[in-house]
N, C-alpha and C positions, 0 to 999 in steps of 0.2 A: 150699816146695811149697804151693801153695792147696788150702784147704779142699775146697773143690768146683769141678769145674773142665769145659765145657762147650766141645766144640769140634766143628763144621759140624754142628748138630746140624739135622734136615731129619726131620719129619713130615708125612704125608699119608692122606686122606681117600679115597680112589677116586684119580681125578686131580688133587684139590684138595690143593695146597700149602700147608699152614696153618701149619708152621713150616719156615724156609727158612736153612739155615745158620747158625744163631745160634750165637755164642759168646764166653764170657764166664768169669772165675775168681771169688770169694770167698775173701775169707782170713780163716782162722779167728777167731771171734766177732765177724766183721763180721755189718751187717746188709742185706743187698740186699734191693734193689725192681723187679719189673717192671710198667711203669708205661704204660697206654694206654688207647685206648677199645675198646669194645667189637668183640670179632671180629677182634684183633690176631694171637692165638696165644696168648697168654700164659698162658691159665689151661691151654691144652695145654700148654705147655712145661712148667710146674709140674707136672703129672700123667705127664709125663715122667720127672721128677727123680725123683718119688714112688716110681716102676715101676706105674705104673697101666697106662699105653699100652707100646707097642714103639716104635722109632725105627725110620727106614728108611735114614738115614744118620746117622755122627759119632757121638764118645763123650762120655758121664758117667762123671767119675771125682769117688768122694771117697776123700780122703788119698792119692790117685795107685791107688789099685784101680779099674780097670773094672766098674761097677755096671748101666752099658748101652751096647749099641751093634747094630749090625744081627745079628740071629739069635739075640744075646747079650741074655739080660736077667734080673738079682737077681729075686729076688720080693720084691714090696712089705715083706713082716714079718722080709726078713732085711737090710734097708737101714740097720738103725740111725737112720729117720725117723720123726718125728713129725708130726703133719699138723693142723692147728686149721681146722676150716671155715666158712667162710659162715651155714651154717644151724646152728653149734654140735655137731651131730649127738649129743648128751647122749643117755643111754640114760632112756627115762623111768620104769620102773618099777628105777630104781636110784638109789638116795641119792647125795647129793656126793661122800661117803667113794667109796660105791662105783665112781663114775664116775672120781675121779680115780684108783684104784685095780686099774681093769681092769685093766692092763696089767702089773700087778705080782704076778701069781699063782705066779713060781717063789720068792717072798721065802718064809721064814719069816713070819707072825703078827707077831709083834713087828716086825719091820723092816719090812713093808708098812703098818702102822698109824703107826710113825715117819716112812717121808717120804710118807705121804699126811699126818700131822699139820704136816711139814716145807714142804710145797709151799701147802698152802691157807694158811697165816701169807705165802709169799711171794709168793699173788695176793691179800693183804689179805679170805681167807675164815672164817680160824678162830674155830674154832667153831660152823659152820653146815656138819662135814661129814655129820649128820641129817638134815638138808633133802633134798628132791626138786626136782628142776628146774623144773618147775608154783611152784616156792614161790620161785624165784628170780627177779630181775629182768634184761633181756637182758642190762647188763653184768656182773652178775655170772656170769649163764649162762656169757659165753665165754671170764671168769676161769675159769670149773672147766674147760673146753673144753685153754685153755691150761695150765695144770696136768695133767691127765690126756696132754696131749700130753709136758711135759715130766717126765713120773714116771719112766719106763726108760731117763732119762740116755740120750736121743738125738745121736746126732753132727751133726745137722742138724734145725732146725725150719721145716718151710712152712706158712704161712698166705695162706690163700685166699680176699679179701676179708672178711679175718674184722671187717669195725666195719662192713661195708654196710646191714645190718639196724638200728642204732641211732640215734639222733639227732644232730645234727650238733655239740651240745656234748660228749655224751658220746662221741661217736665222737673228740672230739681231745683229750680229756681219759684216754679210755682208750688210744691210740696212744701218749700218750706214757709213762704207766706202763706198758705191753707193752715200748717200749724197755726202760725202766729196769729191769725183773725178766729180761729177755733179756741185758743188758749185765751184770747182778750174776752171774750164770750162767753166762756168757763161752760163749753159744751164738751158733753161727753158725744163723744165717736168711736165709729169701728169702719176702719177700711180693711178692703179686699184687694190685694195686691198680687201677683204672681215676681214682682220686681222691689228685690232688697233693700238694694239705696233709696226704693221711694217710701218700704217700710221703714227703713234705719233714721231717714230724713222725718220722718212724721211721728212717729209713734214712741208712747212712752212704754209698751209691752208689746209684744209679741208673738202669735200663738205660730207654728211651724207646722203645716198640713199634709197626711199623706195620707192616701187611700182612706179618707173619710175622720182619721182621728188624729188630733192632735197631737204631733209624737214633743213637742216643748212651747211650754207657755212661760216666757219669761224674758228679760230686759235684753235690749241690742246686744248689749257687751257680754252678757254670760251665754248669748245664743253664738256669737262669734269665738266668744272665748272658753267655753263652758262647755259645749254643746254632747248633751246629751246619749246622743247614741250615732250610729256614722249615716242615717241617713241626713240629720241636721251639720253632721260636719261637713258633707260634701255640699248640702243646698246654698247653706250661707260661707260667702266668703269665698277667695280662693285659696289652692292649697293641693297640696302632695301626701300622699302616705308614701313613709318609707319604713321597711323592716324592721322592727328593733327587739330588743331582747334585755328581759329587765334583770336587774343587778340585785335589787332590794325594792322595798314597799316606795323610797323615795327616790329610784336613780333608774334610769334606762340608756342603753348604748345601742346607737343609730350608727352608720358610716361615717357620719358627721360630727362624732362625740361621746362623751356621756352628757346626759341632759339630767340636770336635777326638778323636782317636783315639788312646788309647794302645796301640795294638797297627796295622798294615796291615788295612786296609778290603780283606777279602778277599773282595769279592760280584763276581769275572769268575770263577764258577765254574771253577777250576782256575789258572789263572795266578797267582793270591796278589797280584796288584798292577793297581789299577786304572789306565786313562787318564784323562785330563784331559777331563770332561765325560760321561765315563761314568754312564749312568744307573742307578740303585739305588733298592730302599726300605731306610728307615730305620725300625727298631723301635723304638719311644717307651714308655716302660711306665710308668702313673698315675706310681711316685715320682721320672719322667725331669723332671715335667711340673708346676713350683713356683708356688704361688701366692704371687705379689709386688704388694700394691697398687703401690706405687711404680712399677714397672716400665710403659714405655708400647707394652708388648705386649699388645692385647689380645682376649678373646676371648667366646663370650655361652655360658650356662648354658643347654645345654637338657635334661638330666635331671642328675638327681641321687640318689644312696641313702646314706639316714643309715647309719652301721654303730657309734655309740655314741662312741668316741674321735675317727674318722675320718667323714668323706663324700666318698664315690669322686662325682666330677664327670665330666659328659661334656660338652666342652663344643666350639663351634665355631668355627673358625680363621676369619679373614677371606673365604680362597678356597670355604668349606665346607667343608673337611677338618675330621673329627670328632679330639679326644685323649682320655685321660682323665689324669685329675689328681685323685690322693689327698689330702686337704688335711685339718689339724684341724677337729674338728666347730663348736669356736668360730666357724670363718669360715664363719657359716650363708648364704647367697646367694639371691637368689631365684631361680625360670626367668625367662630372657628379660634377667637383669642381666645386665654388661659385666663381668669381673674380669682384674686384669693376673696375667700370670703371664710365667716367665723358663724357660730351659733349666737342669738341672745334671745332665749326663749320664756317668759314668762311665766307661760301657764302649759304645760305637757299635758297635750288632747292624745289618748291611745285607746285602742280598740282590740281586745284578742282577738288574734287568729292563730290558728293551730297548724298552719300551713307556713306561715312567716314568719321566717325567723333569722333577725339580724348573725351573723357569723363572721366575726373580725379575721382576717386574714392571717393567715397562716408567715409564722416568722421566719424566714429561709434561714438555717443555718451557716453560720461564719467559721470556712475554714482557714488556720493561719498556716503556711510556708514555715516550711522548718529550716 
């Protein structure tokens, strides 16, 4: 039986549809993600879960109890939820003790003072539960945030953009200790994210949100690698479509090559097997796209961004087709140099269109002198 478990779930606004049949399981101390841009649903769907909102169709159940469904709904404090948010929502005229501690007013003294002593050693805070939130820094703030969420041994933790507000190292620096004190725990979770690397970084599943329904539910690396349909190719990751045109059910030719496929080139939307000259694009992502001096494929530099180890290249094809290509920062290049680069493609992401279609260059004939 899954932990929590979401089936045709459908919220709405007036006549606005803002969650549309979504449905999805978690199994216990896993960690789920809903993952999209802005104005998906998702932070409704989570305030769902919560019992903030009502549904108007489909149930929530955790451990197989109905928690909500139309007419039907728990109240927030009797869900066994914890909830860590955005803005930390710390009380401010309460100490650390005392924030992580709210929620723990039916303990005895002793035992409330034990696992608020218990909890802040496991968000790496002890010893600062004196402090006042004013005296803390953000990431510590929404270490006490998560601790006071999980003090009353919740059956379920939701976080709701909880690293938006911090920096972008400390935002992935503390994502992945949030995993790691979530997994010593063996709490089941569901974050809300509009940002990848902090879903890639946390999560063992992955739901991909647009316009109210989940267009893929399923692990980092087949959302990266796998993805579904082209709005999950373009949201996760980065990447180029370039024109191509398939060969057979396993081979397609790009300007770049032919590209072999170990799985059927499934872009005739619904039939699972392509024709012979059927047009497609193909999704090329920076580390598709090898920089090989040797190689007499080549192509010219016109931006570039240092990132320390790495420089993401953008560079462009002979036709004007732009790629990018992830390359060590040793191979520093100028704008406007030639550098060869090769294909090493793994997994061939394509999509039909009926409009594009790779067309290898016409072979100018060789006349010989008599």
């Amino acid at each position: 039986m899954a932990h929590l478990e979401l089936t045709g779930i459908i919220q709405r606004y007036g006549t606005h549809t803002v969650v549309d049949g979504v449905g999805f399981q978690v199994e216990r101390g896993n960690i789920a993600c809903l993952l999209g841009p802005s104005g998906c649903g998702k932070t409704t769907l989570l305030r769902c879960i919560a019992g903030f909102e009502e549904i108007v169709a489909g149930e929530i159940r955790i451990e197989g109890s109905v928690i909500s469904r139309a007419g039907q709904r728990v109240p927030p404090e009797r869900r066994r939820i914890g909830m860590v948010f955005q803005d930390y929502a710390l009380f401010p005229h309460l100490t650390v003790a005392g924030n992580v501690g709210f929620g723990l007013g039916n303990l005895p003294p002793g035992e409330r003072s034990t696992r608020i002593d218990e909890l802040l050693t496991t968000v790496g805070l002890a010893g600062r539960g004196n402090k006042y939130p004013h005296e803390l820094s953000g990431g510590q703030q929404q270490r006490v945030a998560l601790a006071r969420a999980l003090a009353p041994r919740p059956q379920l933790i939701l976080l709701d953009e909880p690293f938006s507000n911090l920096d972008v190292d400390l935002r992935e620096r503390l994502s992945l200790e949030v995993r790691d004190i979530l997994k010593q725990q063996g709490i089941t979770a569901v974050l809300v994210t509009h940002d990848q690397h902090e879903a890639f970084a946390m999560a063992d599943e992955i739901g991909v949100m647009a316009e109210g329904r989940i267009q893929q539910w399923d692990t980092p690396y087949n959302l990266y690698h796998r993805p579904i349909n082209r709005f999950v190719a373009d949201f996760v990751g980065q990447g180029v479509f370039l024109p191509g045109r398939v060969l057979d059910s396993h081979c397609v030719e790009v300007e770049l090559g032919r590209l072999d496929s170990k799985l059927p080139l499934e872009c005739s939307q619904g039939c699972g097997t392509c024709g012979h000259d059927c047009g497609i694009e193909v999704l090329l992502r920076p580390d598709d796209i090898v920089h090989d001096d040797r190689s007499p494929l080549r192509a010219e530099v016109l931006h570039k961004a240092f990132r320390g180890a790495d420089i993401l290249y953008t560079l462009r094809l002979a036709s004007g087709a732009e790629v990018l290509s992830l390359v060590p920062s040793h191979h520093n290049h100028a704008l406007g140099e030639h550098i060869g680069i090769r294909t090493d493609v793994d997994h061939v992401v394509a999509f039909r269109t009926p409009t594009r279609v790779y067309t290898p260059p016409a072979v100018q004939p060789v006349h010989f002198s008599q």
